[in-house]
N, C-alpha and C positions, 0 to 999 in steps of 0.2 A: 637314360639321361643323355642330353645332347650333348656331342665335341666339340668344341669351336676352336680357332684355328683364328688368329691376328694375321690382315692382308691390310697392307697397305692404307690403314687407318681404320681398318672396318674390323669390327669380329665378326666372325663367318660360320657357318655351320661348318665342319672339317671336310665333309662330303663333299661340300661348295666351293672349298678354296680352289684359288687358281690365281694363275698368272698370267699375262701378254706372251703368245707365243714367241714376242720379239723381244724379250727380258732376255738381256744379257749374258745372264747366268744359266739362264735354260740354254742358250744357243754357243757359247762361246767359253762356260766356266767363269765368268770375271764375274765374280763374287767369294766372300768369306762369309764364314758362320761360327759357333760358340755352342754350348753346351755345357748347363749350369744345373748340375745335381740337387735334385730339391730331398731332405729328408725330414719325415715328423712335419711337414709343414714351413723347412726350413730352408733356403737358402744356401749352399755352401759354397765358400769362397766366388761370391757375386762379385766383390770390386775386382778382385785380377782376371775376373774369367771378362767384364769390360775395359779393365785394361787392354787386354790382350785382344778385343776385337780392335778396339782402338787404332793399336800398330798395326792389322792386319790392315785397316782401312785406306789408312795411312800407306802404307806400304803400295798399294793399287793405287793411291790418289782417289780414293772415294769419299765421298763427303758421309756426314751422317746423315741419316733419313729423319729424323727426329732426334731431339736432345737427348744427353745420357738421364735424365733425372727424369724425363717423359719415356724413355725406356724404362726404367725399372715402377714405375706405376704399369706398365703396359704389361709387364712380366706379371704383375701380383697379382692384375684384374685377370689374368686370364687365367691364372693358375684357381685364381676364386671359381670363375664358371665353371672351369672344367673337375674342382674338387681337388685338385691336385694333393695328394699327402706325400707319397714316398715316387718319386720320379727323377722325369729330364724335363726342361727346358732349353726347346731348342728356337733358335736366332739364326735369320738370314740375312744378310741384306748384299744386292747386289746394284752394280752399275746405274742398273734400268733399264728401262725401253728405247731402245732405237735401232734405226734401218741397220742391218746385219753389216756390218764393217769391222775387221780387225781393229782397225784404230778406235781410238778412244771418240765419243760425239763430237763434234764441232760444233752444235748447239747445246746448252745446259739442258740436262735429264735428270729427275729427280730420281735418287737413289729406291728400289725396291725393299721394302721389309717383311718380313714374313716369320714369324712365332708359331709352334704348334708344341701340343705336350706330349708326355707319353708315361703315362703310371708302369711303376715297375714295384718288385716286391720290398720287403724291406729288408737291406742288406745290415746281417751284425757281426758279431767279431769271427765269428765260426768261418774261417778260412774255405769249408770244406775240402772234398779230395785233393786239390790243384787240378791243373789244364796240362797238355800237349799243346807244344806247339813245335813249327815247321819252319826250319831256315829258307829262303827263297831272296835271289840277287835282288838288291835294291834297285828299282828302273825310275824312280820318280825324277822330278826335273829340281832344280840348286836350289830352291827356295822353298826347302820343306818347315822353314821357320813360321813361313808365314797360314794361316788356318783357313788354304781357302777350299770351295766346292768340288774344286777340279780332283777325283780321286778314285778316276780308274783305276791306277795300279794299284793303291791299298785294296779295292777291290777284286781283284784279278788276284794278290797274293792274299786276302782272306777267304776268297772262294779256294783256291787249291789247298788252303791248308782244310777248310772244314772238308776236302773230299779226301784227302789221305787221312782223316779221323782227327786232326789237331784242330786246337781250339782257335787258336793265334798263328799269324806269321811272325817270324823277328827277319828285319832285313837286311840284309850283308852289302856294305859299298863293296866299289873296285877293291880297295885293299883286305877288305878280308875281315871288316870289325863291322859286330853290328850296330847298327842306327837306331833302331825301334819298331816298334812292332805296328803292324797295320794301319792299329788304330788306338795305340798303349804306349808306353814307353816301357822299357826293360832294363832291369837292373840283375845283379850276382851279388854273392856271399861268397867272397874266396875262401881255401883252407885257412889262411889267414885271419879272416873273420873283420875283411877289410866291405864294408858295402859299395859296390862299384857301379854306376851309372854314366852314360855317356853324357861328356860337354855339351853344353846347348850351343850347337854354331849355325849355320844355312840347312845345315843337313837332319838335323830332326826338329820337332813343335819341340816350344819348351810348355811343357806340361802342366796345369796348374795343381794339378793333385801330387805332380812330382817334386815342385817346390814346396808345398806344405810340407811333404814327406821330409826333405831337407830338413826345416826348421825342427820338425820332431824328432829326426834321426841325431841332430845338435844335441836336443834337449836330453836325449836318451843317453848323450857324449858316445855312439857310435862312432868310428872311422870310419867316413866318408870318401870317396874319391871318386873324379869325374872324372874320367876317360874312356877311350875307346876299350874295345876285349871281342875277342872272338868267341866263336860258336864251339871251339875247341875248349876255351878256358872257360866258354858258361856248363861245358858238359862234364868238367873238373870242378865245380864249382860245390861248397857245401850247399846251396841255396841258389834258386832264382825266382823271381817272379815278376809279374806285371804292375801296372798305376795306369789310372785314367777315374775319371769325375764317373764313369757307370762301373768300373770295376773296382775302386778302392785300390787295397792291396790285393793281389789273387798269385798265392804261389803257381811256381811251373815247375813239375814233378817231371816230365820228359821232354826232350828237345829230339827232333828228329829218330824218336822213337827208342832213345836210350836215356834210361834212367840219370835225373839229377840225384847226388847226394844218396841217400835212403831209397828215394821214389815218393819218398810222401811229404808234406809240407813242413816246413822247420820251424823253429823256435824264433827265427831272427824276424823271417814274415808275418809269423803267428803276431807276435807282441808290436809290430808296425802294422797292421792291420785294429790291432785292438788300441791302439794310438789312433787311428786315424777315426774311427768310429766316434770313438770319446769328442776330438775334435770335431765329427761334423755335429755331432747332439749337442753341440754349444753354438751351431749356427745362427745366422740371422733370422729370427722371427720373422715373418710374414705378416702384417698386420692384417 
């Protein structure tokens, strides 16, 4: 069956796609992107995952490349060709084409767009084992709010944790508290049995599978709190684990190679994971 792969108005064979070697975002980073978890054929949480390219757009001063309501036909048509059941949909759009200059064009350039899918299994409440993952300094630059292309260092701190055997990075600022993980956000289970995730400020994405989690951890009347916490107090912690639109919930059994809690997944993840599942199998149809 053929890939195809949304360029710039066109559906393309996957093989085919491509850009202007002078696109923006290939040369320079100035671009943002999205990624919107399809399950069953559905949708999950699509209005804030385009809220939030939205501010990202915003935030760069990028215009849209097409309307949001001609974006989400363009999201369905393509999820159609390509079959889409249980996946990602991923969204680009950057700057555009023009002659290589720091600065922004001095002629108007039509923003780049760019869609491709990617089938993944079907994820259910089954936590399985948990992950390892690796403390490593936070190097990214102040505006980790905004979702854009630019992301060597997530890369550079996921590649060293998959060589020391961990699944995740979580990342430590100057002071000593971690920020988020690569490409996740990260939250703890104190002795308390308090749920701890860090404030959404410059310094991490705020996550859209992390605010759902909110609204459900609400409804659960768990005790929530947002703030910072070290690598010290997630590895005293009864519980940690990760969130993101391709990971759900997914406990974290070891942090730099010393046992969380037991070592195996808890109770607290286990039942926010089988929450969040529930939520995404009530997503938005695809017609």
């Amino acid at each position: 069956m053929a890939r195809y792969a949304y360029v710039n108005g066109r559906y393309v064979d996957h093989h085919d796609a491509s850009v202007h070697i002078e696109d923006r975002g290939y040369q320079l980073a100035d671009g943002v992107y999205e990624v919107v978890g399809v399950r069953d054929g559905k949708l999950i949480d699509e209005g804030p995952h385009l809220d939030r390219l939205d501010r990202s757009l915003k935030e760069l001063r990028i215009g849209w490349p097409i309307s949001r309501d001609a974006l989400r036909f363009v999201i369905r048509e393509l999820m159609r060709r390509n079959r889409l059941h249980d996946g990602l949909v991923y969204m680009q759009v950057t700057r555009g084409v023009a002659r290589r200059d720091h600065a922004f064009p001095t002629t108007p350039v039509k923003p780049s767009l760019v869609l491709t899918t990617k089938g993944t299994k079907h994820l259910d409440a089954d936590t399985g084992p948990g992950i390892a993952v690796k403390s490593m300094p936070d190097i990214r630059w102040e505006r980790c709010d905004i979702k854009t292309v630019g992301l060597l260092a997530n890369v550079l701190a996921k590649q060293a944790a998959r060589e020391s055997g961990a699944y995740e990075a979580w990342l430590v600022d100057a002071d000593g508290y971690v920020t988020e993980g690569a490409s996740t956000n990260a939250w703890i289970v104190t002795q308390n049995d308090e749920l701890v995730t860090r404030h959404t400020d410059n310094g991490i994405l705020a996550g859209i599978t992390r605010a759902t989690l909110k609204s459900i951890a609400d409804a659960l009347q768990l005790k929530l709190i947002e703030r910072p916490f070290t690598i010290a107090e997630a590895k005293r912690a009864k519980e940690a684990f990760i969130t993101s639109a391709t990971s759900f919930v997914t406990p974290v059994v070891k942090i730099d190679g010393e046992a969380v809690g037991a070592g195996t997944p808890g109770p607290v993840a286990h039942r926010l994971r089988e929450e969040y599942v529930r939520f995404a199998d009530a997503g938005e149809l695809v017609a």
